[in-house]
N, CA, C and O of each residue as an XYZ file, in Angstrom:
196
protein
N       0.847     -1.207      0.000
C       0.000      0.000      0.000
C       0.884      1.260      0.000
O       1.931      1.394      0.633
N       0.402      2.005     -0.667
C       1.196      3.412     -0.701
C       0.992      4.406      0.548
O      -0.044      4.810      1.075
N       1.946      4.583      0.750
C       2.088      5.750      1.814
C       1.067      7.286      1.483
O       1.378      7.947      0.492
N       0.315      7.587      2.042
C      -0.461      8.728      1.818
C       0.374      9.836      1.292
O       0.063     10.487      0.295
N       1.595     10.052      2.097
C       2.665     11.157      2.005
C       2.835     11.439      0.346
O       2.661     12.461     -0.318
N       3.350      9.755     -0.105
C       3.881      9.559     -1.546
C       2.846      9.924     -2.140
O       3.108     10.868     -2.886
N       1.463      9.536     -2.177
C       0.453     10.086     -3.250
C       0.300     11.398     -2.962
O       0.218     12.211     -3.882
N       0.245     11.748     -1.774
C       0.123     13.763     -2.056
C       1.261     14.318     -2.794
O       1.095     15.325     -3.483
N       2.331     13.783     -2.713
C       3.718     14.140     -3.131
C       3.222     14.397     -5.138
O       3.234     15.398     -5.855
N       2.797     12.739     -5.432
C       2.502     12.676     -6.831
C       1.413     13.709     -7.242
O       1.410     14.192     -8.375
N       0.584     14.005     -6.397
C      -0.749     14.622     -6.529
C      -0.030     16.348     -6.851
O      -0.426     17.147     -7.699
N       1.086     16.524     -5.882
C       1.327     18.568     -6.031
C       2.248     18.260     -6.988
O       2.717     19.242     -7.562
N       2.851     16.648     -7.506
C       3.806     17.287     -8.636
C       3.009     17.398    -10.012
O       3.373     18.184    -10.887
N       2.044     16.672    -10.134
C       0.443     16.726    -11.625
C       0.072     18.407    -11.265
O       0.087     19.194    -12.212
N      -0.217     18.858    -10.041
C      -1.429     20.211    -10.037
C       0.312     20.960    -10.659
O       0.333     21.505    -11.762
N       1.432     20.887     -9.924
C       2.173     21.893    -10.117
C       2.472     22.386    -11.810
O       2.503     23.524    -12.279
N       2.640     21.264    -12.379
C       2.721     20.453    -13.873
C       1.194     21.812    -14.161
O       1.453     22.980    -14.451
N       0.060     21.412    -14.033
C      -1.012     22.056    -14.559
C      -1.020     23.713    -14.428
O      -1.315     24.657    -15.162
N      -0.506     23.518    -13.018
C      -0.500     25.328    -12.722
C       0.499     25.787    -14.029
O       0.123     26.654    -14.817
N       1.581     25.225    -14.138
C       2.707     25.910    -14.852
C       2.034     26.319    -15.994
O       1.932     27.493    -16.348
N       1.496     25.192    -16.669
C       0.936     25.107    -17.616
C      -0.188     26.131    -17.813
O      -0.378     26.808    -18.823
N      -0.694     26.129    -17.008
C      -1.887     27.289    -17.442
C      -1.504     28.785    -17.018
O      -2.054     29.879    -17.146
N      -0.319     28.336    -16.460
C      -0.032     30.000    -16.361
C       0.886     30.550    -17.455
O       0.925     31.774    -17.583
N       1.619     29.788    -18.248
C       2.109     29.945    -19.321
C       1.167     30.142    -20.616
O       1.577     30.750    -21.606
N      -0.055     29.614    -20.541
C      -0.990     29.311    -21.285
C      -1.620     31.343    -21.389
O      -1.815     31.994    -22.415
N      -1.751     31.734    -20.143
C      -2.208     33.031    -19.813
C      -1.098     33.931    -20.221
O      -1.269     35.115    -20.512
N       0.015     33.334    -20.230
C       1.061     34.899    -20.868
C       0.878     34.847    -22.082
O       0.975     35.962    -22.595
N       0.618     33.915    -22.895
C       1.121     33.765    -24.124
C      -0.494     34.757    -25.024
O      -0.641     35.494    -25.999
N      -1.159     34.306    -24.208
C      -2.786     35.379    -24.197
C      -2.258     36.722    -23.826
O      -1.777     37.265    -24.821
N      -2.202     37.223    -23.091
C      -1.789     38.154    -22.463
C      -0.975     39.043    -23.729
O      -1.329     40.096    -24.259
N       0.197     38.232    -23.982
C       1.007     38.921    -24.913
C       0.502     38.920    -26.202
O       1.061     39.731    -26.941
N      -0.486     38.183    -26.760
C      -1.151     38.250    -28.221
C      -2.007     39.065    -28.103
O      -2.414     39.543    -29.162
N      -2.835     39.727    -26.399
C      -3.730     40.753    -26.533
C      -2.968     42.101    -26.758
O      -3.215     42.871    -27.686
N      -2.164     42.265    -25.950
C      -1.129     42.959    -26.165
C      -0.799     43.602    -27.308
O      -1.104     44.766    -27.565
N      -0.022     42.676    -28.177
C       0.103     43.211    -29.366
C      -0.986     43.382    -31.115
O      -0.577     43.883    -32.163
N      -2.338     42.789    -30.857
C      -3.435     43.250    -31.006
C      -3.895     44.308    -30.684
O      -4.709     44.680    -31.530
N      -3.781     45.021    -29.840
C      -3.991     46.342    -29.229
C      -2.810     47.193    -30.002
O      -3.162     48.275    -30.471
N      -1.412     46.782    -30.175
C      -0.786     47.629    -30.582
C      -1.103     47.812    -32.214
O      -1.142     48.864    -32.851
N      -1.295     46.575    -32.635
C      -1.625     47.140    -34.060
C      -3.129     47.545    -34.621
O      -3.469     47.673    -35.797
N      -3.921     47.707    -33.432
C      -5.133     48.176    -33.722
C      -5.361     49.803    -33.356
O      -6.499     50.269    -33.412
N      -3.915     50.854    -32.882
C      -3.861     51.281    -32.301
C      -2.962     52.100    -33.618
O      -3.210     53.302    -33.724
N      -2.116     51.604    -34.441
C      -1.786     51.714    -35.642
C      -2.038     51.752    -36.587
O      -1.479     52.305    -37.535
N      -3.457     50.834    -36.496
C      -4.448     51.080    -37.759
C      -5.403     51.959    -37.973
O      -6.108     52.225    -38.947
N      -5.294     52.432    -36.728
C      -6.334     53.787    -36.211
C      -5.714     54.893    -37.003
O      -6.087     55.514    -37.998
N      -4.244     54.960    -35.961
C      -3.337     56.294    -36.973
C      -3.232     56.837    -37.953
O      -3.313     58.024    -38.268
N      -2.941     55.468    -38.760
C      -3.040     55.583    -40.368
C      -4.111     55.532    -40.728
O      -4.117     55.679    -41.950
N      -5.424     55.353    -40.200
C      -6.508     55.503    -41.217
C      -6.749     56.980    -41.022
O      -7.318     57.564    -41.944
N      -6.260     57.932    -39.539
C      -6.405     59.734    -39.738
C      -5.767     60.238    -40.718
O      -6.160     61.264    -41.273
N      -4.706     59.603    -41.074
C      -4.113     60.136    -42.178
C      -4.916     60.637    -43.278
O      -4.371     61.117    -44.272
């Protein structure tokens, strides 16, 4: 039988695995809103022209 310890152990190294993951998942958003904004912000400019 497995030690409780060892399965929590396995259990925060999967969530840690997921956290990373979705927090990498959120920059990569983050930075495509980002630069959507910058070129919508450019397309503005040039259309006063």
């Amino acid at each position: 039988l497995c030690h409780p310890r060892y399965l929590f152990r396995r259990k925060m190294k999967k969530f840690k695995r997921r956290l990373s993951l979705t927090l990498r998942g959120s920059q990569t958003i983050d930075e495509s809103l980002s630069e959507l904004a910058e070129q919508m912000t450019i397309e503005e400019n040039s259309s006063k022209d």
